[in-house]
One Martini backbone bead per residue (centre of mass of N, CA, C, O) as a GRO file, in nm:
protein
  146
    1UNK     BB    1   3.424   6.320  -2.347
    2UNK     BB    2   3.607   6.329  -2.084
    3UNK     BB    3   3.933   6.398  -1.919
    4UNK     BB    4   3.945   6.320  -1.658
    5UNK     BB    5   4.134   6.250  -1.354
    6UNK     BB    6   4.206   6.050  -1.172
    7UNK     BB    7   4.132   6.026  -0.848
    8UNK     BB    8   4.054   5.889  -0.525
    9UNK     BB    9   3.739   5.953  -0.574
   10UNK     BB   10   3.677   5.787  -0.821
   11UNK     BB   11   3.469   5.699  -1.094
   12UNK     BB   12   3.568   5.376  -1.246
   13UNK     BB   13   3.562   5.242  -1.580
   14UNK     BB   14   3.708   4.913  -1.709
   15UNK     BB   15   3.910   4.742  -1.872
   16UNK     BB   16   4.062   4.411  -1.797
   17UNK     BB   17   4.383   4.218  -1.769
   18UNK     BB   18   4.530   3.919  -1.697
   19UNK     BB   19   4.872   3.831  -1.660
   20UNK     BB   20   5.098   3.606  -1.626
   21UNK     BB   21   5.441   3.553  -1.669
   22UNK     BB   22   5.427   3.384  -1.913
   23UNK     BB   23   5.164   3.546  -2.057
   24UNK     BB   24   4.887   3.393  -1.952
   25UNK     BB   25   4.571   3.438  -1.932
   26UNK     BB   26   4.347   3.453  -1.651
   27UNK     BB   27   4.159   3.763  -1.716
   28UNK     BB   28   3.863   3.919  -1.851
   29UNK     BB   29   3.648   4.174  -1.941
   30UNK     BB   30   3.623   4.146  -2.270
   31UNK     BB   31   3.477   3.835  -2.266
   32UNK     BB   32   3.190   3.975  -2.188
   33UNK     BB   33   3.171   4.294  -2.230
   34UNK     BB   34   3.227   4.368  -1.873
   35UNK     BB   35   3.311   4.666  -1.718
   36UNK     BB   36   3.457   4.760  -1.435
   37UNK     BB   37   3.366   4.902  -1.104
   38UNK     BB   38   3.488   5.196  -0.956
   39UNK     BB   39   3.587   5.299  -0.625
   40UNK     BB   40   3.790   5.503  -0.485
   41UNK     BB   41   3.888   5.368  -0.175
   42UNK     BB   42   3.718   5.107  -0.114
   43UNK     BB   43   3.876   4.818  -0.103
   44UNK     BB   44   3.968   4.669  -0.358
   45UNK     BB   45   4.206   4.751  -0.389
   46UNK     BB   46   4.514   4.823  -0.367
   47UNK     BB   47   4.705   5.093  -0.322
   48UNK     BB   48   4.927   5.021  -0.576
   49UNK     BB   49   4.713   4.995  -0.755
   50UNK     BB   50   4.583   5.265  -0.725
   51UNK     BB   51   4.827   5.443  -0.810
   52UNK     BB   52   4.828   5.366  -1.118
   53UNK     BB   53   4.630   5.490  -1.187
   54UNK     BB   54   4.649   5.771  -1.128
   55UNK     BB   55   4.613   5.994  -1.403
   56UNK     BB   56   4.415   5.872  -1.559
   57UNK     BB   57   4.190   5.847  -1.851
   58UNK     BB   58   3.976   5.829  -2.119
   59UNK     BB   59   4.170   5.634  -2.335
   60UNK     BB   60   4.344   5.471  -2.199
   61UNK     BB   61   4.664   5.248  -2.197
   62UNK     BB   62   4.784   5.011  -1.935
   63UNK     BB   63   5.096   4.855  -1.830
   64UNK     BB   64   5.096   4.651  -1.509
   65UNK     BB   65   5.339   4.504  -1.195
   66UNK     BB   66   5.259   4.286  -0.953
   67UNK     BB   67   5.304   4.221  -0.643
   68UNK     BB   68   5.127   3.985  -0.474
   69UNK     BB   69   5.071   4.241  -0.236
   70UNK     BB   70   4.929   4.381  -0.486
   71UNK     BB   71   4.689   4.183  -0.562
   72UNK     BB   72   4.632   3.932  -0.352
   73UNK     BB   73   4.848   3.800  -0.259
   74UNK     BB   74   4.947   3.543  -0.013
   75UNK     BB   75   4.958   3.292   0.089
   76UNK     BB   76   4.737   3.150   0.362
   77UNK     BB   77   4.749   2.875   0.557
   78UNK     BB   78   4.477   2.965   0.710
   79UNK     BB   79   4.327   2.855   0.438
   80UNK     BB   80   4.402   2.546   0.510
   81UNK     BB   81   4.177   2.272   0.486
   82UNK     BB   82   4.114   1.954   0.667
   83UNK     BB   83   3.832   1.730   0.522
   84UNK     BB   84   3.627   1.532   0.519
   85UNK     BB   85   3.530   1.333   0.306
   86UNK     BB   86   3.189   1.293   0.370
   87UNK     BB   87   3.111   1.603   0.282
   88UNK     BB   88   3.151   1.442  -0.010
   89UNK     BB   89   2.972   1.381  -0.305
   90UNK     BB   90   2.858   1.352  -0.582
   91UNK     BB   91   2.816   1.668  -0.667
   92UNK     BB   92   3.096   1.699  -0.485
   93UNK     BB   93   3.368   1.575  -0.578
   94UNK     BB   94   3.720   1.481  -0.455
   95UNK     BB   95   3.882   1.631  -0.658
   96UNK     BB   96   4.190   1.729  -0.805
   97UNK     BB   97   4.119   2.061  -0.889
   98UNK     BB   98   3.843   2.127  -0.778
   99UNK     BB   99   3.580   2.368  -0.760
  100UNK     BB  100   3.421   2.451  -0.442
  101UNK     BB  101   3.118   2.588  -0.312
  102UNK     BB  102   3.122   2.712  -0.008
  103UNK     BB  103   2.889   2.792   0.338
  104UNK     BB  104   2.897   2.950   0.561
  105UNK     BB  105   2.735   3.081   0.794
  106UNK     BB  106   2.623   3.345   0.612
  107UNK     BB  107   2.540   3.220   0.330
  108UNK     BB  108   2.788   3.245   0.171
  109UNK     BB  109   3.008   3.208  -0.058
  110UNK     BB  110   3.302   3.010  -0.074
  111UNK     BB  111   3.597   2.921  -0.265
  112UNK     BB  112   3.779   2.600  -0.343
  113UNK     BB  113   4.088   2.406  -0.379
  114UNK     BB  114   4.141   2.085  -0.437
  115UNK     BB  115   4.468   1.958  -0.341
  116UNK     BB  116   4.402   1.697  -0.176
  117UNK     BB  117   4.388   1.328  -0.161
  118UNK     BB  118   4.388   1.118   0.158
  119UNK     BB  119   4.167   0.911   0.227
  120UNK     BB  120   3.950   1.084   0.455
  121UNK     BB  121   4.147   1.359   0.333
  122UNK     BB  122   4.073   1.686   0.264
  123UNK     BB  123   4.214   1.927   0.093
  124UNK     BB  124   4.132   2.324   0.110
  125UNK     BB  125   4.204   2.620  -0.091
  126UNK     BB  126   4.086   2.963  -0.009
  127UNK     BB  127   4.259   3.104  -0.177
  128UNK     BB  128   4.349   3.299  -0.435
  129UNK     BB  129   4.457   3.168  -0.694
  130UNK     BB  130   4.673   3.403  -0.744
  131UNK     BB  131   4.835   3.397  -0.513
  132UNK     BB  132   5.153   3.494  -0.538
  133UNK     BB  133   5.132   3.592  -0.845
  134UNK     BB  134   5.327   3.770  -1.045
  135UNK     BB  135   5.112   4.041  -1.227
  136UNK     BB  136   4.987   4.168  -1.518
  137UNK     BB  137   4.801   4.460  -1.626
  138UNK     BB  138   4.549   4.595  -1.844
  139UNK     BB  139   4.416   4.902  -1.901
  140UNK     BB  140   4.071   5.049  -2.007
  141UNK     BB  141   3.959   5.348  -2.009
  142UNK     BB  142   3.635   5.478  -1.987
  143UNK     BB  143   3.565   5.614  -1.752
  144UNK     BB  144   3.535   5.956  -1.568
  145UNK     BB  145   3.411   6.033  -1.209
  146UNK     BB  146   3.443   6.286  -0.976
   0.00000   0.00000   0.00000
């Protein structure tokens, strides 16, 4: 194993827990023991998330709290669209609380929160479900190849 320490270019492999205010579990790679695979500066992660790892090293474990412009974001209200009811049928019914994977003009799906029904009016929130919120992260580097 390589001691090498992250740097701006590393290409680094890790599994991550995330963790809400309360202290409960968002989301882990280690539920499917599917750890996940980044190139710094590609630009899945903030800036500031990306500051954390740097000189993290294969074996180490760390432990950091994001705010949320440093995480997902803020809700943006321009994520949130009034849809006919009529759009949607069996095998999507329009009920507060479900997820469901809308199609784009280019074929991609994007999921959204269906956040309230009121009479022909469906309410779908496209922010990141975290969005908004501030989070602690979890890191145990498991690869650094630079």
């Amino acid at each position: 194993m390589t001691t090498e320490c992250i740097t701006q270019n590393s290409e680094v492999i890790f599994h991550f827990s995330i963790k809400l205010e309360d202290g409960s579990a968002a989301d882990s790679s280690k539920v499917h023991n599917k750890p996940a695979k980044l190139v710094m500066g590609d630009g899945s992660l903030t800036d500031n998330f990306e500051k954390c790892l740097i000189g993290l090293k294969a074996g180490d474990n760390e432990s950091f709290k994001l705010a949320p412009e440093d995480a997902f974001g803020n809700p943006n209200p321009d994520n949130i669209y009034h849809l006919e009811r009529t759009k949607f049928g069996a095998d999507t019914p329009a009920e507060v609380g479900a997820i469901i994977a809308f199609t784009q003009p280019d074929g991609s799906e994007l999921p959204g929160l269906i956040r309230e029904v009121a009479g022909d009016s469906v309410t779908v929130d496209f922010n990141h479900p975290l969005a908004g919120q501030h989070l602690e992260f979890e890191v145990e580097i498991l690869e650094v190849n630079n």
